[in-house]
C-alpha positions in Angstrom: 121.4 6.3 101.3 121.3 2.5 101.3 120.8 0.9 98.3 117.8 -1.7 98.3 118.5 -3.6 95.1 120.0 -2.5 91.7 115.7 -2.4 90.7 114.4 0.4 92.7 115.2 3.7 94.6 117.5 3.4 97.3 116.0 3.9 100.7 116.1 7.1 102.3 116.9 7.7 105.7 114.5 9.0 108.6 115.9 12.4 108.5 116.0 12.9 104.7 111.9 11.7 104.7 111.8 14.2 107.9 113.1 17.2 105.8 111.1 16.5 102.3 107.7 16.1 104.3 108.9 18.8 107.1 107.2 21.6 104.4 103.7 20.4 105.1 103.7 21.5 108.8 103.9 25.6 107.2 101.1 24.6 104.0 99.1 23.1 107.0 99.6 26.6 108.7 98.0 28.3 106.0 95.6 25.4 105.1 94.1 25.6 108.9 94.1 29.1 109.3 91.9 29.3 106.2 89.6 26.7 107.2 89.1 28.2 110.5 88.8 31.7 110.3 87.4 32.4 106.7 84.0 31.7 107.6 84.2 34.0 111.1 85.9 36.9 108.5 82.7 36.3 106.2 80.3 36.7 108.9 82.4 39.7 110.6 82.3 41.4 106.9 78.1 40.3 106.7 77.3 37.4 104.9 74.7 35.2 106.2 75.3 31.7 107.1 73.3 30.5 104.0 75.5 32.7 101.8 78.9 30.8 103.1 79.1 27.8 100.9 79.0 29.8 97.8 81.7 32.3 99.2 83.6 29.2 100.0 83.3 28.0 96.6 86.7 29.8 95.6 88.7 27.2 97.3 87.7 23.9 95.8 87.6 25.6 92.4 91.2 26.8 92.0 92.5 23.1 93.2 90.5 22.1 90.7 91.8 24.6 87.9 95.1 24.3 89.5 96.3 21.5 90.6 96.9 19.6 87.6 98.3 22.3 86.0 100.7 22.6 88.3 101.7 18.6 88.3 101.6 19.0 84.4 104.3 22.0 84.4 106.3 20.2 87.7 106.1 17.4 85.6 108.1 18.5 82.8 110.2 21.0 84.3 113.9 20.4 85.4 116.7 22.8 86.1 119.4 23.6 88.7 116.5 23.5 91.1 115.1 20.6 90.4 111.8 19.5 89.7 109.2 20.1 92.7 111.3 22.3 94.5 110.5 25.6 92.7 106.5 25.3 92.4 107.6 24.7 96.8 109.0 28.1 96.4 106.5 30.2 94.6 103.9 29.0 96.1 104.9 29.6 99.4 105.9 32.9 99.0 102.5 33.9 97.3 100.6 32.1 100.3 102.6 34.0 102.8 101.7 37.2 101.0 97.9 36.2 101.1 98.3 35.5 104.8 99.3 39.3 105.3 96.5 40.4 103.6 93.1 39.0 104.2 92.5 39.4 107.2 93.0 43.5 106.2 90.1 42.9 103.7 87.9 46.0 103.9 84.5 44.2 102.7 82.8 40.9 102.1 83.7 40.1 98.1 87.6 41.6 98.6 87.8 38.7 101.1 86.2 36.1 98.8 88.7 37.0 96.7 91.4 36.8 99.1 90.3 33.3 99.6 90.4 32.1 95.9 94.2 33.7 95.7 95.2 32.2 99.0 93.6 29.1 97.9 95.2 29.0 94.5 98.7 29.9 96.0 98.8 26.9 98.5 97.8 24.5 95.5 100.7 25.8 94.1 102.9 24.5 96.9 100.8 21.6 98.0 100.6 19.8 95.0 104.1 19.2 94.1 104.8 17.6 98.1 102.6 14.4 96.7 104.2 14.1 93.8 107.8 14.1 95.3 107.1 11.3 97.9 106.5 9.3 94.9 109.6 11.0 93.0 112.1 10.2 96.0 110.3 7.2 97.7 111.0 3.6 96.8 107.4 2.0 97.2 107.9 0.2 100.9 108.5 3.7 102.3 105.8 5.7 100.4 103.3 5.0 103.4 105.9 5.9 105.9 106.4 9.2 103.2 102.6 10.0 103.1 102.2 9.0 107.0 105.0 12.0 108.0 103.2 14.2 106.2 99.7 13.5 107.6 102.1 14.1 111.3 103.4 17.5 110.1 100.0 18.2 108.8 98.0 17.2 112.0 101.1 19.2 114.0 100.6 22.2 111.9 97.0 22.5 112.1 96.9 22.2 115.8 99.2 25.1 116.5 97.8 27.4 113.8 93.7 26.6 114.6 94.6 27.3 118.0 96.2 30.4 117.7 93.7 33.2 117.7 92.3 31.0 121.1 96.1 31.4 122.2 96.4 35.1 121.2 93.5 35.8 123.3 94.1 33.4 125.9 97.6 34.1 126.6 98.8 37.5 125.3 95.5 39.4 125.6 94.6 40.4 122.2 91.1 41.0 121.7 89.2 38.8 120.0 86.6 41.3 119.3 86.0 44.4 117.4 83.9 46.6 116.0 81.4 45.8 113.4 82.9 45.2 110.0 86.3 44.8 111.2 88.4 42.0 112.2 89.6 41.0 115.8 93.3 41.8 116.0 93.7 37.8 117.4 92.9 36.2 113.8 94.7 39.4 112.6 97.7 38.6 114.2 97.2 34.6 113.8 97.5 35.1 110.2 100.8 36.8 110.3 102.8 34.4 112.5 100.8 31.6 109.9 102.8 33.4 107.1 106.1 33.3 108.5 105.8 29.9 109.7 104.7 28.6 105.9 107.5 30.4 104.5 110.0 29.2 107.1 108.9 25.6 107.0 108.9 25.4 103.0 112.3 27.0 102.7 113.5 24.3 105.3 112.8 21.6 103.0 113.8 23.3 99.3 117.3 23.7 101.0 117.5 20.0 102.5 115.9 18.0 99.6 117.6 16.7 96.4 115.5 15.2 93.9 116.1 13.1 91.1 116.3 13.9 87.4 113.6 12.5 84.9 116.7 10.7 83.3 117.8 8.8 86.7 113.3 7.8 87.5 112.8 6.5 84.2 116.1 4.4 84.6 114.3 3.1 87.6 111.0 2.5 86.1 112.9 0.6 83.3 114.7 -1.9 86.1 111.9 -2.2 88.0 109.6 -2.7 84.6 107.0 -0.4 86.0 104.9 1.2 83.0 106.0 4.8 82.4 103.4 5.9 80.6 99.5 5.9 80.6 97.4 3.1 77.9 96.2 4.6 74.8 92.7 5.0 74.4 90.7 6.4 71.7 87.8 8.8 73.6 85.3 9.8 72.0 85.0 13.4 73.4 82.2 14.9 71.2 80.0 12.2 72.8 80.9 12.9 76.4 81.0 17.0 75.8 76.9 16.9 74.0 75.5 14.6 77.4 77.2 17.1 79.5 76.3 20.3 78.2 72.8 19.2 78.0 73.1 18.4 81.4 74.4 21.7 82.3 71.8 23.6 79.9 69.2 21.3 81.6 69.9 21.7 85.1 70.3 25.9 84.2 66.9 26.0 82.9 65.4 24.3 85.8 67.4 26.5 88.3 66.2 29.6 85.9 62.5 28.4 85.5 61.5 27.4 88.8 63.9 30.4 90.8 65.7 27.5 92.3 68.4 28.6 94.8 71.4 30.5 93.5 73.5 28.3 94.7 73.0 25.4 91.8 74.1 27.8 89.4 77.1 26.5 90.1 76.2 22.8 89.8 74.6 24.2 86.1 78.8 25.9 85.3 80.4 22.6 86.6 78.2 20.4 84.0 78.7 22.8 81.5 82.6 23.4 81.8 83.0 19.7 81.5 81.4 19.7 78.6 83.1 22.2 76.8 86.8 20.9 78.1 85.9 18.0 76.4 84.2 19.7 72.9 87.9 21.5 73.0 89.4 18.6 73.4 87.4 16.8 70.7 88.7 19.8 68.4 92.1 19.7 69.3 92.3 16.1 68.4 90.5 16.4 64.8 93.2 19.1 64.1 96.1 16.3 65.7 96.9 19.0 68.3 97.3 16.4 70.7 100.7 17.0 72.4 100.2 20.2 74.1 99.5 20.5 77.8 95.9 21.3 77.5 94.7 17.9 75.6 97.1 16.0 77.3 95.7 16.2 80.7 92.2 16.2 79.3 93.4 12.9 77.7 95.1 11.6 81.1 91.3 12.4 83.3 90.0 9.7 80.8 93.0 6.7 80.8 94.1 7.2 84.7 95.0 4.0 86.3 92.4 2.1 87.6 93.3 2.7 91.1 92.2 6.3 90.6 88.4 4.7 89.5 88.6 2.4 92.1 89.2 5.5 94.9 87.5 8.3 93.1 84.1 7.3 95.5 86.1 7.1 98.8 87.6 10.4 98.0 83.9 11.7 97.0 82.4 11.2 100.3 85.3 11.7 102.1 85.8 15.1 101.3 82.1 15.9 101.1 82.0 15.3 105.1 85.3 17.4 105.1 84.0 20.6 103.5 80.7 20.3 105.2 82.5 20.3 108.4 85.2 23.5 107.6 82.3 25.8 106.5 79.8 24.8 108.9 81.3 23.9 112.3 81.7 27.6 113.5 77.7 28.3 112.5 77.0 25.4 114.0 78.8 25.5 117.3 77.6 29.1 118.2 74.3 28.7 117.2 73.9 25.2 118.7 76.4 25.6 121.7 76.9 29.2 122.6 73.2 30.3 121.7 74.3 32.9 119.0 74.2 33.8 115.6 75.4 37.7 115.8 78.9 38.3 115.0 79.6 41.0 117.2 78.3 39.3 120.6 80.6 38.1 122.9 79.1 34.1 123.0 79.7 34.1 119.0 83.4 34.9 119.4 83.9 32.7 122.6 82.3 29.9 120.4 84.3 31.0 117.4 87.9 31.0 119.4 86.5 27.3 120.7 86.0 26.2 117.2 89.4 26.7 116.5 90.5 24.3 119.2 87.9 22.1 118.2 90.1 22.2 114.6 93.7 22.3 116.5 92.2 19.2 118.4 91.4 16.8 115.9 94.6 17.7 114.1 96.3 16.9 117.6 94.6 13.7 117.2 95.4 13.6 113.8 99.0 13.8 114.7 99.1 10.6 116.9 97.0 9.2 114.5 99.6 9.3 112.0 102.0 7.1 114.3 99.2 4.7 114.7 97.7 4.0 111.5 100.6 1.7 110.4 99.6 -0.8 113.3 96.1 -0.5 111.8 97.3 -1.3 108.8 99.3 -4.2 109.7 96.4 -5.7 111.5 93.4 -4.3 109.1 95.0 -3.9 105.9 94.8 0.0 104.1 91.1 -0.9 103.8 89.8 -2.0 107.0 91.9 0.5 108.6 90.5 3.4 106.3 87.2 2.2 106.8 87.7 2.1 110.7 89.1 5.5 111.1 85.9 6.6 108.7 84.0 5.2 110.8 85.3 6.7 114.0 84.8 10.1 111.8 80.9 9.3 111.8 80.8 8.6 115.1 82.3 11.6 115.9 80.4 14.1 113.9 76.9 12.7 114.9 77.7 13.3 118.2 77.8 17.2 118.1 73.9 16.6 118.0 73.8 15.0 121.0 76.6 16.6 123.2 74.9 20.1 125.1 78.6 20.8 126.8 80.5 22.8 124.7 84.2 21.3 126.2 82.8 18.1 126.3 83.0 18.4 122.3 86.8 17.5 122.2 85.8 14.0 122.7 84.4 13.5 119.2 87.6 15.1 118.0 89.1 12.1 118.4 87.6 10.2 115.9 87.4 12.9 113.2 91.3 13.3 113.5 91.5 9.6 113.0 89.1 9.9 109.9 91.7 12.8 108.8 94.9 11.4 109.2 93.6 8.4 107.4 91.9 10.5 104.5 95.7 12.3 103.7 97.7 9.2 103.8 95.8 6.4 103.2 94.2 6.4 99.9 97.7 7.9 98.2 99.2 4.6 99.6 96.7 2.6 97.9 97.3 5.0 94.5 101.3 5.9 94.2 102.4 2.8 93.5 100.1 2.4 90.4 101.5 6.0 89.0 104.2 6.0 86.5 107.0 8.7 87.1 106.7 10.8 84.0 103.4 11.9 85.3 103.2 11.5 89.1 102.5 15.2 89.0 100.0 15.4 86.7 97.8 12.0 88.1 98.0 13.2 91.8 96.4 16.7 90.3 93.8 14.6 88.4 93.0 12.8 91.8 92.8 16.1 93.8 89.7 15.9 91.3 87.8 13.6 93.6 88.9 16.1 96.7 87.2 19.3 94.7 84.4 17.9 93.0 82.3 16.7 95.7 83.5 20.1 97.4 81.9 22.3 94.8 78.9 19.9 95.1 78.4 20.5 99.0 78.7 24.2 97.9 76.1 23.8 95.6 73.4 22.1 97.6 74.1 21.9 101.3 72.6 25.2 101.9 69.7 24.6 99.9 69.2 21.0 102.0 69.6 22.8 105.4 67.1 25.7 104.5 64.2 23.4 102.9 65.2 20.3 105.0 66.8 21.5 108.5 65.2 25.2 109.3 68.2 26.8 108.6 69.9 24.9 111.6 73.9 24.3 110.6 74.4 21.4 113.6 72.9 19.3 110.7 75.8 20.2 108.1 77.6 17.6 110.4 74.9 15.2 110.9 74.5 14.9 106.8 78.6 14.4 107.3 78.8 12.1 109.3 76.3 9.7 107.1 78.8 10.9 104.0 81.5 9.0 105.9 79.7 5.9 106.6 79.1 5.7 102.9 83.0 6.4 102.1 83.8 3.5 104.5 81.6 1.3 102.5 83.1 2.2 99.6 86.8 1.7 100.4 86.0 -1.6 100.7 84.5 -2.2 97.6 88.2 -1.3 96.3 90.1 -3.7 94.4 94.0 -3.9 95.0 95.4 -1.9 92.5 98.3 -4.0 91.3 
């Protein structure tokens, strides 16, 4: 290590950022293997394509639940194994156990469950990586900390979306089988993704030290950073009576006019929030206000402003981003290939090319990640986040437009601009606005922005495409694409945070 000043971190060197990010290429196994396949095993066990968003719903909701529990507990844990560096360990170990098992799931809502376990388990592990770039990181190389991971996320997608393409492809495992069961190439893809995650997290428990809460407050005080959040007084019985009569509201609209299922969920979400913050309302009448519950409750309202400023990019961002997992395969084989039945050969050929679609724009993703910095230098973070947005939109729109199946890799390039950009950019804007004591907790409060918009394209976007769109999923990306535009406008309406 080479000390900087006596006033902030000491610099790390390449290798030691190379080892504490290399753990994202095996989460990115899992990540992409999920996002690929999931919706091909919910089809192969019979849901119809306007049934996926709400299956998908599992997956945005634990990170939701999750995550800033999880940065809450990392937070205030230390011990012989640090601080991060055993939520790296569980987690991976109940991902890779998830991996093993879903694709073995015998019927529809066993593999919806799958999904919310799977999901819940790479939280576990994926949180705790952003936190520790901003643990470890003196703030010049927090980019260069966010930007390695974005490469070993963009090099573990391609490898693992590609992989039941390769299985067929190269070792000539079926990619078919008989109704109701799954092709022994996602099967198998899911297996190797396991051993890869585990591998790859292991690699950096070993190779990482972190510092104790002692040693980042002595920095904080040197560098006369703030270390903890402003107190405000909320006033939570206010917020929790608009919300639950937005959530009884929108119920009784959904119930009275048989509205789609699907905005029963929009209904819960209104009606959760509300009663987090009536709880929270009677845990501070009772001055109950220092366990973990109220306190992250309490940290949703005062986050820095950075996180306010950001909270729209993220919105639309991630909108596009969950429109895209769910619906690409639908729309490709329907759109492309000509087919909607899961047992035909077009619908699994279009499938398999889906997933290198996905290991494409990681690919890109991956170069991306060397580039950006250039952008940055020559754009600042927000021209060049609103560029590679931009290049997402342009991208997306095109699937409408392109009848050539291959020729869809072009487009790729701009959504894995878009996505490299998304994972490192807006954290470059935020980490240097986070205090140390709760770095874990504030970058599971802005996962916030990353779910909620999720469980909002779960609640709607099949309702838009069926009343809207015929049914027709190539216009899942189309109403994406437009989502970007609007999150490039937004990033520029950001003000610097410091």
């Amino acid at each position: 290590m080479n000390n900087q000043n006596n006033s902030d971190k000491p610099n790390l060197s390449f290798w030691q950022i190379w080892n504490m990010c290399f753990g994202f290429l095996g989460i990115q196994f899992g990540f992409a293997l999920q996002n690929g396949n999931v919706s091909r095993i919910f089809q192969t066990l019979g849901a119809q394509v306007d049934d996926i968003p709400i299956l998908w719903v599992a997956a945005p909701l634990t990170g939701l639940i999750v995550q800033p529990i999880i940065g809450y507990w990392s937070d205030k844990t230390w011990g012989r194994f640090g601080r991060r560096r055993p939520f790296f360990f569980i987690g991976a170990v109940l991902t890779t156990l998830s991996l093993f098992i879903m694709p073995h799931s015998p019927t529809l809502w066993i593999a919806a469950g799958m999904l919310w376990i799977m999901d819940a388990s790479i939280n576990v592990t994926m949180e705790p990586f952003r936190a520790l770039v901003g643990d470890n990181l003196p703030e010049k190389q927090r980019a260069t900390g966010y930007g390695l991971q974005s490469f070993f996320i963009g090099i573990g997608a391609v490898l693992a979306s590609a992989l039941p393409w390769m299985m067929t492809n190269w070792f000539d495992v079926s990619n078919t089988a008989a109704p109701g069961q799954i092709p022994e190439s996602v099967k198998y893809s899911f297996y190797w993704g396991g051993v890869v995650l585990l591998v790859a997290v292991l690699w950096t428990v070993a190779r990482t030290k972190e510092y104790s809460p002692e040693q980042l407050a002595a920095f904080e005080k040197q560098s006369a950073q703030p270390t903890t959040s402003k107190l405000v007084d909320i006033n939570f019985n206010k917020g929790a009576i608009i919300f639950v009569v937005l959530g009884l509201a929108t119920l009784a609209l959904v119930m009275g006019l048989s509205l789609e299922k699907e905005l029963y969920l929009l209904a819960g979400g209104l009606l959760a929030f509300g009663i987090v913050q009536w709880i929270a309302a009677a845990l501070k009448s009772a001055n109950k206000t220092q366990g973990g519950f109220y306190q992250v409750v309490q940290d949703v309202f005062t986050m820095p402003e950075a996180m306010k400023q950001l909270a729209w990019v993220q919105f639309f961002s991630w909108f596009t981003l969950f429109a895209m997992w769910i619906y690409t395969t639908a729309a490709v084989t329907s759109f492309h290939y000509g087919s909607s039945d899961a047992t035909s050969k077009a619908f699994n050929d279009g499938a398999d090319w889906v997933g290198i679609l996905f290991a494409a724009y990681n690919g890109f993703a991956a170069i991306a990640a060397m580039c950006i910095p250039f952008l940055v230098k020559k754009m600042g973070l927000k021209g060049a986040h609103c560029f590679n947005l931009l290049l997402g939109a342009l991208g997306l729109a095109s699937f409408m437009f392109i009848q050539d199946p291959k020729m869809l890799l072009i487009p790729m390039i701009g959504v894995g601009f878009a996505w490299a950009s998304i994972l490192s950019l807006p954290y470059a804007m935020l980490s240097n606005a986070l205090p140390s004591n709760k770095m874990g907790v504030y970058m599971g409060i802005f996962n916030f922005f990353i779910v909620i918009p999720q469980l909002l394209a779960a609640s709607i976007l099949g309702l838009i495409l069926r009343h809207a769109f015929s049914n027709q999923p190539i216009y899942a990306l189309l109403i994406g694409a437009a989502s970007f535009v609007v999150a490039g406008i937004a990033v520029m309406r950001v003000k610097k945070s410091n």
